[in-house]
C-alpha positions as CSV (number, residue, x, y, z in Angstrom):
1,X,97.4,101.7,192.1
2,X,100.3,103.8,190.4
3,X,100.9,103.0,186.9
4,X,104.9,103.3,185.9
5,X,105.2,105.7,182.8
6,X,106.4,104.3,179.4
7,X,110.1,103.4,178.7
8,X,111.5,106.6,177.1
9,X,111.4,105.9,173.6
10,X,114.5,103.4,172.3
11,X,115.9,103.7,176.1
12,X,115.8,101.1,178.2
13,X,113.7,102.1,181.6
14,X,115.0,100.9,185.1
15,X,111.7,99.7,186.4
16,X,110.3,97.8,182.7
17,X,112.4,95.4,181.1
18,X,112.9,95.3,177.3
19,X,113.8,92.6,175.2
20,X,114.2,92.4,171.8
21,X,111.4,90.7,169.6
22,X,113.2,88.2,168.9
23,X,114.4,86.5,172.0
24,X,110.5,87.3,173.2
25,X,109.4,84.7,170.6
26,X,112.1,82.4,171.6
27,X,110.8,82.7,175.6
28,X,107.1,82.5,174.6
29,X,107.4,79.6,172.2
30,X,110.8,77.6,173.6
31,X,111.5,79.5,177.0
32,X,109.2,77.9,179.2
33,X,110.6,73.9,178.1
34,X,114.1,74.9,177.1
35,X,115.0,77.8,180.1
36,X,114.6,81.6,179.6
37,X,118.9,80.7,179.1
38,X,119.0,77.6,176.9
39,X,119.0,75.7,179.6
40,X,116.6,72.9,180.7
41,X,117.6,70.2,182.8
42,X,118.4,67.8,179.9
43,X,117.5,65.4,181.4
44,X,113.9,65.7,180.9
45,X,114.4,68.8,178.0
46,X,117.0,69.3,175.9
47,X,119.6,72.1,176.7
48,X,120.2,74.3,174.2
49,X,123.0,76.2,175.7
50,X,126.2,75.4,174.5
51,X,124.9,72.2,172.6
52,X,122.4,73.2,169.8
53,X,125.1,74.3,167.3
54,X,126.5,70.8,167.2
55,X,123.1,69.6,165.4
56,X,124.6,72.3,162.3
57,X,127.6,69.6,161.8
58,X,125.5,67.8,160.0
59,X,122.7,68.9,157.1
60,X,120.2,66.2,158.5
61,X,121.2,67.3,161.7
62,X,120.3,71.0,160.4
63,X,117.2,70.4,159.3
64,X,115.9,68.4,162.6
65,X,116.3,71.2,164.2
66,X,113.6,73.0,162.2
67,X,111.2,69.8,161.4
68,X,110.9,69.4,165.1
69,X,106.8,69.6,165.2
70,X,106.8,72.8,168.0
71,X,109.4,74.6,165.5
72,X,107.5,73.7,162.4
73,X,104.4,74.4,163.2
74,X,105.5,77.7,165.3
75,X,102.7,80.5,164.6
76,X,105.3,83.2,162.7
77,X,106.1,83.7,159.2
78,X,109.2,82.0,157.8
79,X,111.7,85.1,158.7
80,X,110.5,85.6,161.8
81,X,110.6,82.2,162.8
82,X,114.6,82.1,160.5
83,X,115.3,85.1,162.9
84,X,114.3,82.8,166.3
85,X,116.5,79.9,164.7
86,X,119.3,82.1,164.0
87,X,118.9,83.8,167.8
88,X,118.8,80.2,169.6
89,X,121.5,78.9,167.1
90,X,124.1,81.5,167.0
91,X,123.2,83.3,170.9
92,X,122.8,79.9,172.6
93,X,125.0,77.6,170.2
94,X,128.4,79.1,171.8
95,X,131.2,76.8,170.9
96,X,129.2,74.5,169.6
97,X,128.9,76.5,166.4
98,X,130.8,74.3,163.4
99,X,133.3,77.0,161.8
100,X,131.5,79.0,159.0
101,X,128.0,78.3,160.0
102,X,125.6,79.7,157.8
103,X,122.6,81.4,159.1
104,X,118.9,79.7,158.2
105,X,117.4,81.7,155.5
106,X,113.0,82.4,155.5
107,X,113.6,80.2,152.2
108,X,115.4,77.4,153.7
109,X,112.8,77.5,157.2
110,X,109.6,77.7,154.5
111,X,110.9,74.4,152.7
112,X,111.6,72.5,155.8
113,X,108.7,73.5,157.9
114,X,106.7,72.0,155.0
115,X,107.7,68.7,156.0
116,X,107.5,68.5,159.7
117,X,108.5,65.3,161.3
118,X,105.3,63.1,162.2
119,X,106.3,60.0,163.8
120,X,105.4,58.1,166.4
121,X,108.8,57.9,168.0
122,X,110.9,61.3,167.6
123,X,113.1,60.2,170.1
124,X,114.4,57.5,168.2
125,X,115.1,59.7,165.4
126,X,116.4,62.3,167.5
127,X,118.9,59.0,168.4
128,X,119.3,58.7,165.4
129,X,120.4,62.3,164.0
130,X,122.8,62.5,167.2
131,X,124.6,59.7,166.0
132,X,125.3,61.0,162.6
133,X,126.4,64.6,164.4
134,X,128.5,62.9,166.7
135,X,130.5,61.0,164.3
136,X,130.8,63.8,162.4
137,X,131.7,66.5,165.7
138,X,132.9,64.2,168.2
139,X,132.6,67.2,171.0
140,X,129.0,66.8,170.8
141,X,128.8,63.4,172.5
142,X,127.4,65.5,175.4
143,X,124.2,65.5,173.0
144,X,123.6,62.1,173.9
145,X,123.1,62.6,177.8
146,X,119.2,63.6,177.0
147,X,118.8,60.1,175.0
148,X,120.2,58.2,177.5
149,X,117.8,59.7,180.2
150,X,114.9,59.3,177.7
151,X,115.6,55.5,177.3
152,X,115.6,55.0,181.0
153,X,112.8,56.6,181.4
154,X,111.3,54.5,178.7
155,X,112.6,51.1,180.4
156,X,111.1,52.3,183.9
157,X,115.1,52.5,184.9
158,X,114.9,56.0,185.8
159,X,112.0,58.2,186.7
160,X,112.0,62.0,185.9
């Protein structure tokens, strides 16, 4: 078997891929629920494409997104995991992005991860933080679309 030589140094090679570091530990850690893309099939996973700037409308709605147990609990530092945030945020987020978004800082991902959600029922709270971002960003009432499918799946109205 032929081995392919190394990608010239900083070049990218034909025949190897190369992705940045960060969007590697965005596809090992979120790519294989959330799509290499963002997107999912919301029913059954939230998309992020296009959608997960909305949760930035609001500051609970901000920190959800890094309390979520698989984000908190992520095996990286607090900038590395600040830098995955800020990739899935601001390359994902599109025009969902409320003007003058701020970037999450390794500070403000260290203080929420220390207080990871831990409840029983995340998708009620999830319900419950798009609420408050919808009332406050009225475009994202495409948010909702994943709840609903969750609670009919719940009720036995609607199978995956």
């Amino acid at each position: 078997m032929q081995s392919l030589p190394p990608p010239a140094s900083g070049a990218r090679s034909g025949t190897v891929p190369v992705v940045p570091v960060v969007q590697g530990r965005y596809l090992i850690g979120c790519g294989g629920c959330h799509g290499v893309q963002g997107r999912s099939g919301q029913r059954v996973v939230p998309d992020l494409a296009g959608q997960v700037g909305y949760f930035l409308c609001t500051p609970e709605g901000r920190e959800y997104l890094v309390r979520l147990p698989n984000v908190a609990f992520a095996n990286l530092s607090s900038q590395d995991l600040a830098d995955m945030v800020n990739f899935v945020v601001f390359t994902f987020g599109h025009d969902s992005l409320p003007a003058g978004t701020k970037p999450y800082t390794a500070a403000e991902i260290a203080r929420l991860r220390a207080d990871p959600l831990r409840m029983a029922d995340l998708h009620l709270y999830r319900d419950h933080v798009v609420r408050g971002v919808v009332r406050t960003c009225p475009r994202a009432r495409a948010l909702h679309d994943y709840d609903t499918a969750q609670a009919g799946r719940e009720s036995g109205r609607d199978a995956p």
